[in-house]
C-alpha positions as CSV (number, residue, x, y, z in Angstrom):
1,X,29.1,-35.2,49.9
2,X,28.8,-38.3,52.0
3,X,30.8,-37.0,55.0
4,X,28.5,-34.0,54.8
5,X,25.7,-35.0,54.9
6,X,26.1,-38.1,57.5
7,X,27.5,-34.7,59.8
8,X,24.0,-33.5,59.0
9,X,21.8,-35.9,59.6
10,X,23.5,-36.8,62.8
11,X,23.0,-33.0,64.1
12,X,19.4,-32.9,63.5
13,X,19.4,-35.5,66.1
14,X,21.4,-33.7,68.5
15,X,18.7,-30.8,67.9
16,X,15.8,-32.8,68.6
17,X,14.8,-33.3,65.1
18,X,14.7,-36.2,62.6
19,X,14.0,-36.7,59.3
20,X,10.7,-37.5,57.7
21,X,11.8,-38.0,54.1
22,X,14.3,-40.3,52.6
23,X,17.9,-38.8,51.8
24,X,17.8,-38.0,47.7
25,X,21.4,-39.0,46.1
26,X,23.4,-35.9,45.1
27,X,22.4,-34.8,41.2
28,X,24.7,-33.3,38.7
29,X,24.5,-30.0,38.1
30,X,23.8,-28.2,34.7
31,X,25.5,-24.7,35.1
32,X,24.2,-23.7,31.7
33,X,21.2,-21.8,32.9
34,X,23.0,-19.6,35.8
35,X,23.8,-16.0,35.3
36,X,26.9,-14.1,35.6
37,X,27.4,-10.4,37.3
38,X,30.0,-8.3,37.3
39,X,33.0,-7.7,35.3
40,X,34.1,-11.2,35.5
41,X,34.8,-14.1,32.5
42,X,33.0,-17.4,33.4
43,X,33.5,-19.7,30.7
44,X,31.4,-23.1,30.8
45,X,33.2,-26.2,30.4
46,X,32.4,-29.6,28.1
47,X,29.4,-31.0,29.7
48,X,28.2,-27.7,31.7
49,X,29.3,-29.2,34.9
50,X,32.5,-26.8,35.4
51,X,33.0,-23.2,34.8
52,X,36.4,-21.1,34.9
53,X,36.3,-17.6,35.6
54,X,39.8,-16.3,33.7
55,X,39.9,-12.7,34.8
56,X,41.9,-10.4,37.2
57,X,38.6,-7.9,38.1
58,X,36.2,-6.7,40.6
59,X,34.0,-8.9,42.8
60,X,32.1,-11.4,40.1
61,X,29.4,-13.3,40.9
62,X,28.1,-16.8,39.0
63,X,25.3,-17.9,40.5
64,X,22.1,-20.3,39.9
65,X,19.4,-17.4,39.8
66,X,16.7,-19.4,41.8
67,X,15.7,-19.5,46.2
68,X,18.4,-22.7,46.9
69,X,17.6,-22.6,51.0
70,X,17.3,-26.3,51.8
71,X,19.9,-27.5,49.7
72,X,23.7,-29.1,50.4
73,X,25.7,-28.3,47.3
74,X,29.2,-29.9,46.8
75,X,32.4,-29.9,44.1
76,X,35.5,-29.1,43.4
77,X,37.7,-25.9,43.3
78,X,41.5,-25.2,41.7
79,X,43.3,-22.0,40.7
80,X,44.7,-23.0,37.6
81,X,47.6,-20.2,37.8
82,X,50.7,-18.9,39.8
83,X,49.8,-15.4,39.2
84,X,47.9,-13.4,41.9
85,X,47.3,-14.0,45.5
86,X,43.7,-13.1,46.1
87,X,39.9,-13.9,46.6
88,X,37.6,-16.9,45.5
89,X,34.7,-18.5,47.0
90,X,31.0,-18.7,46.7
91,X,27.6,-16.3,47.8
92,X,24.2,-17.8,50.0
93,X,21.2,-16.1,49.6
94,X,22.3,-13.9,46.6
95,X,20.1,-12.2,44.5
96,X,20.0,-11.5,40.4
97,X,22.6,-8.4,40.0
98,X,23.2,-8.0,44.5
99,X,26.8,-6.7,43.5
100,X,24.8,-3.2,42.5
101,X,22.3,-3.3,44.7
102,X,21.8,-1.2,47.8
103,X,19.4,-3.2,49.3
104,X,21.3,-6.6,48.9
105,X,21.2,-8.9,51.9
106,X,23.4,-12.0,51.4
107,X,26.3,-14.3,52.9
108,X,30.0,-13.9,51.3
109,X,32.0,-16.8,51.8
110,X,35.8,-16.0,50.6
111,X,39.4,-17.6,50.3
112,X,42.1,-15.6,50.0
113,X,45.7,-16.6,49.5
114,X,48.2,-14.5,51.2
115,X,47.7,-11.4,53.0
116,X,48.2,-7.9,51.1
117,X,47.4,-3.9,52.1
118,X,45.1,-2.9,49.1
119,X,41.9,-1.3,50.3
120,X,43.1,-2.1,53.9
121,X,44.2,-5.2,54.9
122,X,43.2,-8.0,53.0
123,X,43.9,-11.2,55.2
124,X,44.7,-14.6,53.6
125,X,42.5,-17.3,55.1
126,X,38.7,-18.9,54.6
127,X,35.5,-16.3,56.5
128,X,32.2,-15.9,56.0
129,X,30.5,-12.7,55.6
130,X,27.0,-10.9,55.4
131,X,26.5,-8.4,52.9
132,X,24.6,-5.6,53.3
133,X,24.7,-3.4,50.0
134,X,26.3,-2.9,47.1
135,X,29.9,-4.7,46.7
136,X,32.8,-2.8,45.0
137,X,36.5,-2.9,44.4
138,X,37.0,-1.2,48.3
139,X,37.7,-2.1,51.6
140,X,34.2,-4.0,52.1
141,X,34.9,-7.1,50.2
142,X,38.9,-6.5,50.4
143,X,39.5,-6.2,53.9
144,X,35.6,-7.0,55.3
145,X,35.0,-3.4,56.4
146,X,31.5,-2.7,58.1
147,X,31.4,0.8,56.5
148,X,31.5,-0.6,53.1
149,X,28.9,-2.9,53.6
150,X,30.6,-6.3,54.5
151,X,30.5,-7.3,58.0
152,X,32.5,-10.5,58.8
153,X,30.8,-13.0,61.0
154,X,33.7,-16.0,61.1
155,X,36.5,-17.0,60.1
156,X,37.3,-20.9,59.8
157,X,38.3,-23.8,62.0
158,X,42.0,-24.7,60.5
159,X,41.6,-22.5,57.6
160,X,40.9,-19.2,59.2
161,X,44.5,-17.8,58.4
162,X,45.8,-20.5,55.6
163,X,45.7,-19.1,52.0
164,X,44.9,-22.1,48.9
165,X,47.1,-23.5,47.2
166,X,48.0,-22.8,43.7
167,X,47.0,-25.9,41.3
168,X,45.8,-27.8,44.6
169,X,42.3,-29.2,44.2
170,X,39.8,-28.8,47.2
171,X,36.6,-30.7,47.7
172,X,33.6,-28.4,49.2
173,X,30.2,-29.0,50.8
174,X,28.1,-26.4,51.5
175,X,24.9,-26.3,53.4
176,X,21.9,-23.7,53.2
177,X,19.0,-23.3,55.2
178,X,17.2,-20.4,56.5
179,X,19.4,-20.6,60.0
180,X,21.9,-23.1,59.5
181,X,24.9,-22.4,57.0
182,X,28.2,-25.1,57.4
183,X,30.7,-25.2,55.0
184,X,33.5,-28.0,54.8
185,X,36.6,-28.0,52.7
186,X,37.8,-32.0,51.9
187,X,35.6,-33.3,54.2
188,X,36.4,-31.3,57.3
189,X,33.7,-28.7,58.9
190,X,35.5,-25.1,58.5
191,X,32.5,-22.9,59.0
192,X,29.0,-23.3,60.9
193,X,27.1,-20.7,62.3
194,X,23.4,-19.8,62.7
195,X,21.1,-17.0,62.2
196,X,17.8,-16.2,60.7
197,X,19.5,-15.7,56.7
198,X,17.5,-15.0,53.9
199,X,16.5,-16.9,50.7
200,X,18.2,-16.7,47.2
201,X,20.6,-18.2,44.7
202,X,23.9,-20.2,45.2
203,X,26.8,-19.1,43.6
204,X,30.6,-19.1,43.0
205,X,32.7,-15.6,43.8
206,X,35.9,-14.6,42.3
207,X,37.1,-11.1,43.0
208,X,41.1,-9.9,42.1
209,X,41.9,-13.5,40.8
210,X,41.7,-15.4,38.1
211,X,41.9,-18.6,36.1
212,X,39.6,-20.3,38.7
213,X,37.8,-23.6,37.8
214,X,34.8,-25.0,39.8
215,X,33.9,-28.4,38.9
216,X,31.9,-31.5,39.4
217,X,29.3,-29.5,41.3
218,X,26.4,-31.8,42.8
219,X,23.0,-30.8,44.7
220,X,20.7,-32.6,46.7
221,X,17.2,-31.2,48.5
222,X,18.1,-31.8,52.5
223,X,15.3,-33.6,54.0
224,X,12.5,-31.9,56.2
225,X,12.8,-32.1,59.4
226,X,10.2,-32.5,62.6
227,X,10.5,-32.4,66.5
228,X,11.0,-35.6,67.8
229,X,10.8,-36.5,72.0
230,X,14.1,-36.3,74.1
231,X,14.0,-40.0,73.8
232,X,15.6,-39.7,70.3
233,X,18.7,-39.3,71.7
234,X,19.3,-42.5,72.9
235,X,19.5,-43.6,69.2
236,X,22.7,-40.8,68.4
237,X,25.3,-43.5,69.6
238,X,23.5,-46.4,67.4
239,X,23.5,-43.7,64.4
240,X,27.2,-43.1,65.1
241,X,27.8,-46.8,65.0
242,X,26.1,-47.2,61.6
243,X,28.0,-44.4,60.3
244,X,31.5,-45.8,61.5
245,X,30.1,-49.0,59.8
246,X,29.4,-47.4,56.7
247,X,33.2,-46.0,56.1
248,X,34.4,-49.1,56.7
249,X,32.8,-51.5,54.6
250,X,33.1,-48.6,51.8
């Protein structure tokens, strides 16, 4: 979460904006309140920091049921199985039961392991996507077909066409604001685009796979930000300093 948020902080300067409120550490979170849709398993682990979703079944969301723009969130994810090839990942801006909903407006971020001709192609690689209505077992969140209401905006840095590993662990860090959205997988930015994108839950996405395990999953409310003069610029190279200080004396 560190890396993430240092990458953060230092853009806001870049942008002509600083901070006017004091980093909060990262919190635990209790997954014990958030709601499950779809035809999916999601079994809480000791502690109610982890949950594994165990079944091979349509698109399954788990997700915190509350507006989460203007939060980082960070964890773990493994696939605790050699069987199956396909999709998990997390949703932005996701509404209670979106997976049946016509109206739904959201951002799909998916992982998929190798490529396979289902509903169309589904490619192996890390993308984001916006949603626009109701997503089913077809070639919207298979293959990220327009028609079916899934309209891929990217596709990642390194990862944009290399599946996960089975039983490999991967450290994430997502950021969510109302027109910024980054995502970085083991401390490296995969994902950052902008937009106007609308409010709602965070969640974790399964669809075709299972035996998935997210873990250790920590929030923290980013800091507001305000316009600061041009002159803040000349303090990016002193910030980058102070960073590159920071890792080493860690």
């Amino acid at each position: 979460m560190k890396k993430t948020l240092q990458n953060i902080l230092f853009g806001s300067i870049i942008l002509g904006a600083i901070s006017t409120t004091a980093m909060a550490a990262p919190q635990p979170v209790d997954l014990s309140s958030w709601k499950a849709n779809g035809n999916g398993n999601w079994v809480l682990q000791s502690g109610n920091n982890a949950v594994k979703q165990t079944l091979n079944n349509n698109p399954t969301v788990f997700h915190n049921n509350k507006n989460s723009q203007g939060t980082a969130l960070s964890g773990q994810i493994t696939v605790e199985t050699t069987s199956d090839d396909d999709y998990i990942g997390f949703v932005l801006g996701y509404n209670n039961n979106d997976l049946t909903n016509s109206s739904a407006d959201y951002l799909l971020i998916d992982w998929k392991q190798g490529n396979q001709n289902y509903n169309g192609t589904g490619k192996k690689g890390l993308a984001i996507s916006q949603v626009s209505g109701v997503l089913g077992d077809n070639s919207g969140a298979w293959a990220h077909d327009p028609s079916n209401n899934v309209t891929e905006l990217a596709r990642a840095t390194n990862l944009g066409d290399t599946g996960w590993v089975d039983y490999e662990t991967y450290d994430f860090d997502i950021t969510f604001t109302s027109s910024l959205v980054e995502v970085f997988v083991n401390g490296i930015k995969e994902l950052s685009i902008t937009g106007a994108f609308s409010n709602g839950s965070f969640g974790f996405y399964n669809y075709s796979q299972p035996n998935v395990l997210y873990a250790g999953i920590e929030e923290v409310t980013l800091p507001s930000a305000v316009p600061v003069p041009a002159a803040a610029f000349m303090f990016a190279p002193a910030l980058l300093g102070f960073i590159g200080l920071r890792r080493k004396v860690k």
